[in-house]
N, C-alpha and C positions, 0 to 999 in steps of 0.2 A: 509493653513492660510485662514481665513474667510475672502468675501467680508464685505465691509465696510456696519454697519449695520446703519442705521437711525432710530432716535428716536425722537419723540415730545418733547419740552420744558417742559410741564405740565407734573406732576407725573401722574395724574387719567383722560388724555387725551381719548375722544372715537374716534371709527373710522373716522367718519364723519371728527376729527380735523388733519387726519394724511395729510399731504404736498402732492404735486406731483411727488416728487421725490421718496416718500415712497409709491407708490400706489402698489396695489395687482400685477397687470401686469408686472410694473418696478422689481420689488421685486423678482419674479420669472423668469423673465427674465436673471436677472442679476446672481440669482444664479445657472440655467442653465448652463449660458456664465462660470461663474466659475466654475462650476464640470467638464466642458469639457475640459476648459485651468488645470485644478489640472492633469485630468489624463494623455496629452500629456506631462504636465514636469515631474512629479512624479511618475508615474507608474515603473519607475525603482527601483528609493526610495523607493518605498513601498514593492516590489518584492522582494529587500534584508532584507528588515527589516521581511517583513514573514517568510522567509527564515532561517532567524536568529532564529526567534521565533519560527520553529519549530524545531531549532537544539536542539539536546539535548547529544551533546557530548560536552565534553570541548576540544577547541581549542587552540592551544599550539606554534603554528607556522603560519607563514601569507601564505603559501599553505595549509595550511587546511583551511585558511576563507576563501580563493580564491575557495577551494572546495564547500562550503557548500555555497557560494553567488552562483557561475557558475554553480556548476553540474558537467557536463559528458563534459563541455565547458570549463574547468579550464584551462585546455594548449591550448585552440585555440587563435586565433589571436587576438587583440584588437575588433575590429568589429564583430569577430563571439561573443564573450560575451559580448559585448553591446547591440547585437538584444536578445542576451540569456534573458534579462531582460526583456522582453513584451510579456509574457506568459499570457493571459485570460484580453489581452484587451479589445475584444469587449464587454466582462462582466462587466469589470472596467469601459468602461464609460457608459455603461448603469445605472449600480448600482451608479456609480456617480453622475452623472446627477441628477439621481431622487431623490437622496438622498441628494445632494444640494439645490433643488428645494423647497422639503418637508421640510428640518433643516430651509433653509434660507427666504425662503417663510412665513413657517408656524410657526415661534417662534415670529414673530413679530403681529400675531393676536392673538395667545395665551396671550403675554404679554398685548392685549391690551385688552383681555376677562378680565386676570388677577385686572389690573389695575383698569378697570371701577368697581369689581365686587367684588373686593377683597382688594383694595386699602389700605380701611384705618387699613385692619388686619396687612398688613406685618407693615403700617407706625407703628400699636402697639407694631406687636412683635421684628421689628430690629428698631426703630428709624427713624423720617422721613430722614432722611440723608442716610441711610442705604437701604431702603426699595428699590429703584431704582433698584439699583443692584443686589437685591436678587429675586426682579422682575427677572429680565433678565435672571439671573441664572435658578428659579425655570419653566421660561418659557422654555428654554433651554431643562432643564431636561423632560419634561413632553413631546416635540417634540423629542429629541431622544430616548425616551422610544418606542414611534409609527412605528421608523423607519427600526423596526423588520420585516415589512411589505415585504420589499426589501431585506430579507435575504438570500432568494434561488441566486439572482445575486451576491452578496459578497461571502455566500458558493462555488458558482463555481470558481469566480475565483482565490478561495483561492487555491482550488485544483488543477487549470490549473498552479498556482506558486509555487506550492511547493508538489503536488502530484498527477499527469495528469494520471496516471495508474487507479487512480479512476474511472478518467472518460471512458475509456476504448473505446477511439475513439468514443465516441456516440456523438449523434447532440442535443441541446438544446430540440429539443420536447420530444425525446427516455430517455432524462434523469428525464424532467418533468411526465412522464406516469411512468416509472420504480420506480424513488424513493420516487415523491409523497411530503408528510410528513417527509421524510428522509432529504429532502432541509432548515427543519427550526430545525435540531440537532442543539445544544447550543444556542437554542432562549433564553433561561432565562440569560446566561453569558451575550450572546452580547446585551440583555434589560438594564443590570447591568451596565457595560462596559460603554453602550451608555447617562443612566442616572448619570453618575459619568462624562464622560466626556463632555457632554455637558452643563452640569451645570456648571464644572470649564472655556467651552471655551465659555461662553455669559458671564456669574460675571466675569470670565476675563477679558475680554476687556472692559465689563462695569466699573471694578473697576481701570482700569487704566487709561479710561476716565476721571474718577470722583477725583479718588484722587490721581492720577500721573499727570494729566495733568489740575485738578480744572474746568471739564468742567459739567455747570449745563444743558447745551442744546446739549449732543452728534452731534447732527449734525451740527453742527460747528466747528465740530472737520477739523483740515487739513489731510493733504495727507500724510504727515507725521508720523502724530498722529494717524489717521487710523490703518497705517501699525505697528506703535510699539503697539499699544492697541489690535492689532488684534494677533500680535507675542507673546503678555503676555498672552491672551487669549488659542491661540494655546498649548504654552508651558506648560500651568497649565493643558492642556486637557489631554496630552499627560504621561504627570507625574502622574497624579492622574488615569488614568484607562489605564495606562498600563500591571500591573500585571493582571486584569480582559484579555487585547488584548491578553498578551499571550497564557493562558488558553484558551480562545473562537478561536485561532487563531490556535491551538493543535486538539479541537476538530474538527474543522472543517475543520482540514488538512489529516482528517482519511478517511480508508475509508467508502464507506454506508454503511456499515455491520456491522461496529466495535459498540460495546455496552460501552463500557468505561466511565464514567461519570466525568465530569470538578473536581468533588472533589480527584476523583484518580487520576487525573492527577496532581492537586494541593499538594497533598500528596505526588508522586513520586518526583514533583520538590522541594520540600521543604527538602526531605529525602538525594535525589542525587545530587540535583544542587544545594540547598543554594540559600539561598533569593536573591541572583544577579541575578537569573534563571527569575523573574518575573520583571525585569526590561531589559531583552532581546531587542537590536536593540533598546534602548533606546539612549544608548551611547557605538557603536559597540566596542567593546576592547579584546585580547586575554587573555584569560584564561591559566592559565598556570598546573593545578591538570588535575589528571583524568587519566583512563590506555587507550592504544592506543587500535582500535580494526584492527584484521587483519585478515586472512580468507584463508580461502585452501580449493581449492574443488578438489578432487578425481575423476576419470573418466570422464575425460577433453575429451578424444577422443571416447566418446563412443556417443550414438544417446542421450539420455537425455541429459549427458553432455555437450556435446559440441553443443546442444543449448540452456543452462542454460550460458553458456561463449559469445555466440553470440548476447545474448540479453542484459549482461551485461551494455555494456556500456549507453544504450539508455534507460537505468532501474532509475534512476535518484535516485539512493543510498546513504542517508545520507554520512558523509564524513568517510571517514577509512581510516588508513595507509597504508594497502598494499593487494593487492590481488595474493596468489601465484594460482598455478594449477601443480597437483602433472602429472608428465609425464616419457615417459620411454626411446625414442628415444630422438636424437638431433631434426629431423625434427618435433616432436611434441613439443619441446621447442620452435623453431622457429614459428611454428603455435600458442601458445598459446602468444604469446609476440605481434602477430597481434592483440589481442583483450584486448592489457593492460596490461596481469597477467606477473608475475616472475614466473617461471619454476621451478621446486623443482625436483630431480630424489630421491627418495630413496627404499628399500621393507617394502612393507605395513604388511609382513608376520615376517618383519624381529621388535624385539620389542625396541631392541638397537636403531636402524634406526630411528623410529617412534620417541621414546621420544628425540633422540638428534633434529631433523627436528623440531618440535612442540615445546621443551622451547627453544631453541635459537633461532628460526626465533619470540619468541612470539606466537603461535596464539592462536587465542582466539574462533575460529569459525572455523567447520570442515565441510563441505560437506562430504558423504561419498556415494559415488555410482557406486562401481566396482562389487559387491559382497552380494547377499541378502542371503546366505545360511552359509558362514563361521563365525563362533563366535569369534574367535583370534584379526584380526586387529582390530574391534572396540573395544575390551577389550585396546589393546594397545594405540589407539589413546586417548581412557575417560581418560584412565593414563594418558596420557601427558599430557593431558589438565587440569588434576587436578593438573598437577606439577606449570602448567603456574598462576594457580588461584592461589595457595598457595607463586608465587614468585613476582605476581603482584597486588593481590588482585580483577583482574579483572573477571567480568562473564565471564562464559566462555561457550561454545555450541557444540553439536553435533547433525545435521542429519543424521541419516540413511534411506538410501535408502532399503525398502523392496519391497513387491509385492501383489497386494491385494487376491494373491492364498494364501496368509496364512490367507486370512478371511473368507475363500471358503468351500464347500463343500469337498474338498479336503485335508483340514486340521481339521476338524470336526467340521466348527464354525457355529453357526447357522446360518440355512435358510430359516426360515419356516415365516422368518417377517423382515424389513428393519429395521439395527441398524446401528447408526448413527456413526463417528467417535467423536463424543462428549461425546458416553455414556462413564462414568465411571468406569464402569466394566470390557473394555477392558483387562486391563493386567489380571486380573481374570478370564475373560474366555480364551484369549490365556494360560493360566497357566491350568486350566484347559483339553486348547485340546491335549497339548503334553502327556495325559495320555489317549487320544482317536483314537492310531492312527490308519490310514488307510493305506497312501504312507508314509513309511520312510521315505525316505530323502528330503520331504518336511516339514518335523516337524523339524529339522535342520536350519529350516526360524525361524516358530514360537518362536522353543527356541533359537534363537539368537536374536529374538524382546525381549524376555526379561530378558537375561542377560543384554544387552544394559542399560535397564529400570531400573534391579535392581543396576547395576554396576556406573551406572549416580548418584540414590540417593544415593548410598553410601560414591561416592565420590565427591559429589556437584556439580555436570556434569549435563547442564541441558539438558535432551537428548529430539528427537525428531523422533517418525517413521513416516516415508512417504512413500506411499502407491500410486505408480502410477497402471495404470489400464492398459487395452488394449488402448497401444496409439499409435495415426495413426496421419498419415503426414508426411512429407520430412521433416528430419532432418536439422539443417541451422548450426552445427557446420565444422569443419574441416576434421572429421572423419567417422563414421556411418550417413548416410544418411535414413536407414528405421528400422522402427521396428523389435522386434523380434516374437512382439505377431501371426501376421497374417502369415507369413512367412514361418512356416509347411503348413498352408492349403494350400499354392501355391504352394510348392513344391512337397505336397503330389498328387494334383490332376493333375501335370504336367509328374509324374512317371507313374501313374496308369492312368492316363486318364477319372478319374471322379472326382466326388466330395462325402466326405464322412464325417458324422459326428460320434460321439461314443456315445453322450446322446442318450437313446430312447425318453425322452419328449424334451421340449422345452425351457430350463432353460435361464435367460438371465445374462448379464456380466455388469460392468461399463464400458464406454468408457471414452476418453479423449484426443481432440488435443494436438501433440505436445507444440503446442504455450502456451496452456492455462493450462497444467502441470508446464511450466515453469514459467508463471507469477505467479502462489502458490510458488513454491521456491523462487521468490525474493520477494515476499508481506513476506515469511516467515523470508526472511534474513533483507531487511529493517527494520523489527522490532527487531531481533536481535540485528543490531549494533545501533539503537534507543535507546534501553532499552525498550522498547514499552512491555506493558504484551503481553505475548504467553504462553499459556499452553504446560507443559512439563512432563517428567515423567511418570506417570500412568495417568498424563490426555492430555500426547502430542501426541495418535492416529489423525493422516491427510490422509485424501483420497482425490486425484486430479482426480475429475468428475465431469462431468455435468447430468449423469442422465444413465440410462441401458440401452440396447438395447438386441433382443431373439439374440440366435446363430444364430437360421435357419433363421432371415432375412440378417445376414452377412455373408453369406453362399448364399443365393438366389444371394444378392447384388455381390457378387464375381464373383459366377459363370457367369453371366451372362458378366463381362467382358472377363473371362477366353473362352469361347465359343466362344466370338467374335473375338479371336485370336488366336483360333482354337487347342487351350488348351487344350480343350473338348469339345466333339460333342452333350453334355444333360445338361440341367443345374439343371435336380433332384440332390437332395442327398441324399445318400446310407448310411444306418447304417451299419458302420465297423464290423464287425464278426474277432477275436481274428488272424486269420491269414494275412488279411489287414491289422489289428494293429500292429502285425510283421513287416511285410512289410512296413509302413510306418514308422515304430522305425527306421528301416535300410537305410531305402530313408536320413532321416535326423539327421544318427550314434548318437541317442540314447536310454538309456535302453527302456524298454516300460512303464514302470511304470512313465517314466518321459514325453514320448509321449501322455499320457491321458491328463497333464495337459497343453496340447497345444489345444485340441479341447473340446473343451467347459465347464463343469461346471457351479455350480451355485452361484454367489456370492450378499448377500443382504446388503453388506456395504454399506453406504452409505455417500456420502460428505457435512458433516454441516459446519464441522471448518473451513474451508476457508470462507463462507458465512460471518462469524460472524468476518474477519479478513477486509470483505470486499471487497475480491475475487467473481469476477464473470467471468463465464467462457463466451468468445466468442462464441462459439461452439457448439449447442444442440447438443444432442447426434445424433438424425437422422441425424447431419451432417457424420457422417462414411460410413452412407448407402448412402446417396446422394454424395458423392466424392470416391465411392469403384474403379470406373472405373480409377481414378486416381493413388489411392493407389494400385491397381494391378500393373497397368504398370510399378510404379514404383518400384515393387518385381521380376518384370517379366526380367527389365533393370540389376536389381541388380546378380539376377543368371544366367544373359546373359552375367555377366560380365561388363556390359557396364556403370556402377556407381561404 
């Protein structure tokens, strides 16, 4: 609600006649005082109302609003989801403040620019009776047009309320250097937005002055009067640019990467949600259409997974009905009920199994990460999922988990220049390499990336490959604790007593922290159960990287922990000669043709799509080489038994 605004008696009043209680200093003082008192009462109100506004499922039951108000806070106590509510304070009252300052300060010298200078136009074109108010209004609008100015402080803490992964732990100057011009995305909505509603919240209150209350000297108005003039004011502000809030309050709940534009999103809600969609947290009420989304992730105990489950809760996931996690033991049932999910036991091999688990539980969304070489269970699962669409109407999704040796030198894909996972040509070149092969039973990946592909369009399945890389860091689920990528080299050089590579040059790999593979799986899933676009299909290639790093510097970086703990007495590396390669097949029982693609190759894929989702990785890649003495020890613990 606006402080009480003061006006001259005289319609074509100048500065020089404005009062003392209207002075420049009073005026912005007072609208300070009031941005700071708005944000200690309301910054809750506001918080659910974004919230709202960024929801875009329909809500059917009053724990799913509790969902989508609270979070990851929904079953906590009273108190813990009442603090849950002051996310990007410190933003909110800076952008408030100033933005009281500026609205409340500065519309009333506009209007008095206006008046002196423009007076007898409006008195022609609305009637002198009229013109007062259209004053105020037109003044209004023209100061909240300005107030774009302050839009990096509203963008933050739009995100700190309703999408904090954005900001990716960084501090207020890391995000001003990094995103720059990214902080004023939806400037033209929120100019719109702002000139629509400040124009209805000045003629508001002016016209309830004037002809609610018959006041020809607003500042005579009482305490009273004030308050209901400034409540009609409010209300019309709120009514009339609220379908622009939601929009502007979409885009700028994305993250900095997303390209998306206010009219597509305008479009999606008009298509999906129906014109109540642009009156969001206007007047909160539950919706009662819409299919439920629910979700099964696959390889819940494995080092990916089970820190794709560990980060779950704290991932701040539009609302969904159910999360299961597919498991094999009782003890892994019990493990995965720690972090929220329902336990699901069935064979993934088996197809009966698959379709009966996937339409009767519903799901709508599959994780799939046990298995990058067999074609069977994801044919099985698309089916299901196609049963589920056909009996609910609802989207429905599949990730597969692959491996980026199918984009490798190793599977014939080019290497001779960095291709992005955006290019479109994907399925057509993996199509093309399964007739180039070199290791059989790695072409077994490739063409299981695209039966996938073709198997999704055929059945309205909208599929998804992801492509983790060499990824390093201690596991945080329940289960695998380290990698499998690094894992021969340490076992190799712990047999033989050196250290040995198979490339003769010096080809280099993707890396990728744990942590920041899994923040792409949930930037991929929230948009998911959003509806939010994501490319699929022949254009759903992901690669979870932050950039490449050679072999021989992750080989230098190794050894040189390996030595320190007496590993190895050298920390050169030795080009394997075919009876070492034997011998290391054996040290780590398997074939040899499948030991080459343990040490090295050359992979030139490269990671856009997350960029463009708004995925930034923690991580640079020389973090592998600067944390190798970590990640040894922790392989070292591991075949020591002692993890």
């Amino acid at each position: 609600m606006p402080p009480s605004i003061a006006v001259s008696a005289s319609p074509h009043s100048t500065p020089s006649k404005l009062n003392l209680h209207e002075s420049t200093a009073v005026r912005f003082a007072s609208a300070g005082a009031a941005g700071l008192a708005e944000v200690i009462v309301f910054h809750p109100v506001d918080t659910i109302s974004k919230r709202l506004m960024r929801n875009q499922s329909h809500i059917s039951s009053a724990s799913q609003l509790n969902a989508v108000v609270f979070r990851h806070h929904a079953s906590g106590s009273l108190h813990r989801r009442f603090f849950s509510l002051f996310p990007g304070l410190g933003y909110a009252a800076s952008y408030k403040i100033l933005q009281r300052v500026h609205k409340y300060g500065g519309q009333p010298l506009i209007r008095v620019y206006l008046k002196e200078h423009h007076g007898p136009s409006f008195d022609q074109m609305f009637g002198g009776h009229n013109s007062k108010t259209m004053i105020h209004a037109t003044a209004g609008s023209l100061v909240g047009v300005t107030e774009i100015i302050f839009l990096p402080l509203d963008v933050l803490k739009i995100k700190r309320q309703t999408n904090p992964q954005a900001l990716n732990g960084r501090g207020i100057f890391s995000i001003l250097r990094e995103e720059g011009g990214g902080l004023y995305r939806g400037s033209s909505w929120t100019a719109a937005r702002n000139a629509l509603g400040s124009f209805a919240l000045f003629g508001g209150c002016a016209a309830a002055k004037q002809y609610l209350f018959g006041l020809e000297d607003y500042n005579s108005a009482t305490c009273t009067q004030n308050l209901v003039a400034s409540g009609v004011g409010s209300c019309a502000s709120i009514i009339v640019a609220s379908p622009l809030d939601v929009v502007k309050t979409r885009l700028q709940s994305q993250g900095f990467g997303s390209k998306e534009s206010g009219f597509r999103i305008v479009g999606r809600m008009a298509r999906h949600e129906g014109p109540g969609s642009f009156f969001k947290a206007l007047l909160p009420k539950l919706l009662t259409t819409g299919p439920k989304i629910t979700v099964l992730i696959t390889g819940a105990s494995g080092y990916l997974g089970g820190t794709l489950l560990a980060r779950l809760e704290s991932a701040n996931l539009p609302p969904y009905d159910k999360l299961f996690a597919l498991v094999r033991t009782d003890a892994q049932a019990e493990a995965v009920k720690q972090y929220g999910l329902e336990p699901l036991t069935f064979d993934i091999r088996n197809e009966a199994a698959v379709q009966d688990a996937v339409v009767s539980n519903a799901i709508t969304v599959v994780y799939y990460l046990p298995d990058a070489l067999s074609p069977e269970p994801p044919s099985y699962f698309i089916k299901a999922l196609a049963s589920v669409k056909e009996k609910t109407g609802s989207t429905v999704h599949f990730l597969f988990t692959t491996g980026a040796k199918m984009f490798s030198s190793f599977t014939g894909a080019p290497t001779d220049r960095p291709v992005p996972d955006t290019d479109p040509s994907w399925y057509e070149i993996q199509k093309a390499q399964v007739n180039s092969q070199s290791i059989p039973f790695m072409f077994k990946g490739v063409a299981t990336n695209n039966s996938i592909v073709e198997a999704g369009e055929r059945l309205g399945v909208r599929t998804y490959i992801f492509a983790p890389c060499i990824v390093y860091g201690e596991g945080e689920g329940f289960g695998k604790k380290i990698s499998i990528q690094t894992v021969a080299i340490v076992k190799a050089a712990k047999a033989l007593g050196r250290m040995y590579k198979f490339d003769q040059d010096s080809p280099s790999w993707p890396v990728c922290h744990v942590a920041d593979n899994t923040t792409l799986y949930l930037e991929m899933l929230r948009r998911m159960i959003a509806d939010e676009p994501l490319d699929h299909g022949k254009k759903g290639y992901y690669l979870a990287s932050s950039g490449s790093v050679a072999w021989d510097d992750i080989y230098k970086a190794m050894g040189k922990t390996l030595k320190k703990h007496g590993v190895i007495s050298d920390t050169a590396v030795a080009i394997a000669d075919p009876g070492i390669i034997e011998k290391i097949a054996a040290f780590n029982n398997v074939p040899r043709d499948v030991m080459t693609t343990f040490f090295g190759g050359r992979c030139t894929f490269t990671a856009e799509h997350g960029k463009g989702l708004g995925w930034k990785p923690k991580y640079a890649p020389e973090h592998i080489l600067e944390t190798a003495e970590q990640e040894v020890e922790l392989i070292l613990k591991h075949l020591d038994g002692k993890l």
